[in-house]
N, C-alpha and C positions, 0 to 999 in steps of 0.2 A: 245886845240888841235891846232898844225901850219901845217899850208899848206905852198906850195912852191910858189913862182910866176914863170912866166916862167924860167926867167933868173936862177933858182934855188934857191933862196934865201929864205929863212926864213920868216913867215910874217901869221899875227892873221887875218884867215877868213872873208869874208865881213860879215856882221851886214846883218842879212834876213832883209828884208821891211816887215816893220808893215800894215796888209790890213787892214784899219778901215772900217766901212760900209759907206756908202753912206745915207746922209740925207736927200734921197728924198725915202719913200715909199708909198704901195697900205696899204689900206681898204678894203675888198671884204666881204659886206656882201650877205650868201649864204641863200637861200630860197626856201620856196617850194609855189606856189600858191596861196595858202590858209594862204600865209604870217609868216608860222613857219618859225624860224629864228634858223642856227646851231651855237653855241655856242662851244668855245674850252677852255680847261681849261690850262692854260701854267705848263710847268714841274718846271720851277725854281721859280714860285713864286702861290704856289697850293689857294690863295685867286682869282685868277686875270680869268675871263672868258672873254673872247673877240672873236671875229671875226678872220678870217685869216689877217695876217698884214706881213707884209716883206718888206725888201729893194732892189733898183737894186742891181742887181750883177756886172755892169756896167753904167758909168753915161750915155753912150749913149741909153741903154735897154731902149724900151718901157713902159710904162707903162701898157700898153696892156699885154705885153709879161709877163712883171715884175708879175701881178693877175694870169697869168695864170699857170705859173712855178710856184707862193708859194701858189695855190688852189692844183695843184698836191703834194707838197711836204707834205702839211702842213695836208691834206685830202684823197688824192688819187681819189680825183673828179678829171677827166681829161678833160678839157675844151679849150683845146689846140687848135691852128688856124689845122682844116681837125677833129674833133674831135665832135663827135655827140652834143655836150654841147655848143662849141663854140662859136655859136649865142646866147646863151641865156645869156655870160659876157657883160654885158653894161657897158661902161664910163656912171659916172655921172656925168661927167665935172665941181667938184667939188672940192677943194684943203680945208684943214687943214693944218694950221701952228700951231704946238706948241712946247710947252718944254721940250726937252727929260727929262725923268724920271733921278734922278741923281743916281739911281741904277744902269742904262745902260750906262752913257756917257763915260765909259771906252771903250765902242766900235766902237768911233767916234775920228775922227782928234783930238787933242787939240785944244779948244778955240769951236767945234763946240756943240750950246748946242740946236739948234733950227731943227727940220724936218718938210718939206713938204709931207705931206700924201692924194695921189689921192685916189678918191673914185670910188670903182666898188660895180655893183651888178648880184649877178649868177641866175639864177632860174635854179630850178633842180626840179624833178619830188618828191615827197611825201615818197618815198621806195628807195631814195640813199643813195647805201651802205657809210658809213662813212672809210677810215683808216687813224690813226693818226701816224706820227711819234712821236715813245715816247721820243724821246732826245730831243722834243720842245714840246710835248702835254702830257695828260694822261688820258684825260676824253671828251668825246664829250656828246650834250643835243641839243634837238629838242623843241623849246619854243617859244609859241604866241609874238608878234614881240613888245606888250608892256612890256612881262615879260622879254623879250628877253636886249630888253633895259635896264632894271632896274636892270636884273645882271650884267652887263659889268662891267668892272672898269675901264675902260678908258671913260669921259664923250663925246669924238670926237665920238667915235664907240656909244656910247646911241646915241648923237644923229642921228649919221646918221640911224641908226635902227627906229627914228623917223619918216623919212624923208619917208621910205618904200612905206608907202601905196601912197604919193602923186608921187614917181618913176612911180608904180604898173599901176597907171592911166594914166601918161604920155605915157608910153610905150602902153599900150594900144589903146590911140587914134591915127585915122584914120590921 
């Protein structure tokens, strides 16, 4: 197809921009009290149980914002800043660096192969309703936070599900 430019002349469309993602995302692992850990199963690759994970949508987005927008999306838990949950997403002031999956690096810059992944964690009440979007999920599971761990398949997200109980009691103290 040509388009015109002003002057009227003839002339081959600009080239759309490619939006790659951004290689810094969240972790949010989601939990009930009693330390059950929700698990999501991914639509494109039906082996892979993980935690909510997402990227900015902008490199300026918080990281705050970034857990709370892919807890919505990814869940339909709404934990949004004025949102009854809201208090209960913690920063774990925690960072993961690793190496993108070479399945995914078609979704990134050329040459980038490495993401910075912040860690959150949610506590949510024992009876929260799950919904999943199915063009990224297809199965959700409620599992003690050592089984919780053992299913993942990303070893960052095991371990941070590791890390829970010693969160559980920081948070806790006075």
């Amino acid at each position: 197809m040509m388009v015109q430019n002003p002057a009227g002349d003839p002339m081959a469309p600009a080239a759309m921009p490619i939006a790659y993602k951004i290689p810094q995302s969240v972790l949010v692992v989601i939990h009930t009290p009693a330390l059950d850990v929700l698990l999501i199963q991914r639509s494109d690759a039906p082996d892979f149980w993980q935690s909510v994970t997402g990227s900015k949508d902008r490199s300026r987005e918080r990281f705050h914002t970034t857990a709370a927008r892919e807890v919505l999306e990814e869940t339909g838990i709404d934990c949004r800043t004025g949102r009854p949950l809201a208090g209960e997403l913690r920063d774990w002031h925690m960072e993961n660096v690793y190496e993108i999956y070479p399945r995914w690096r078609h979704r990134y810059a050329p040459g980038v192969t490495r993401n910075i992944e912040h860690l959150f964690g949610l506590t949510v009440p024992q009876d929260t309703a799950v919904q999943l979007n199915p063009r990224e999920h297809v199965a959700w599971r409620w599992l003690p936070w050592r089984d919780a761990a053992q299913a993942c398949f990303s070893p960052s997200n095991a371990e941070a599900i590791l890390c829970l109980p010693r969160w559980r009691v920081q948070e806790s103290a006075p």
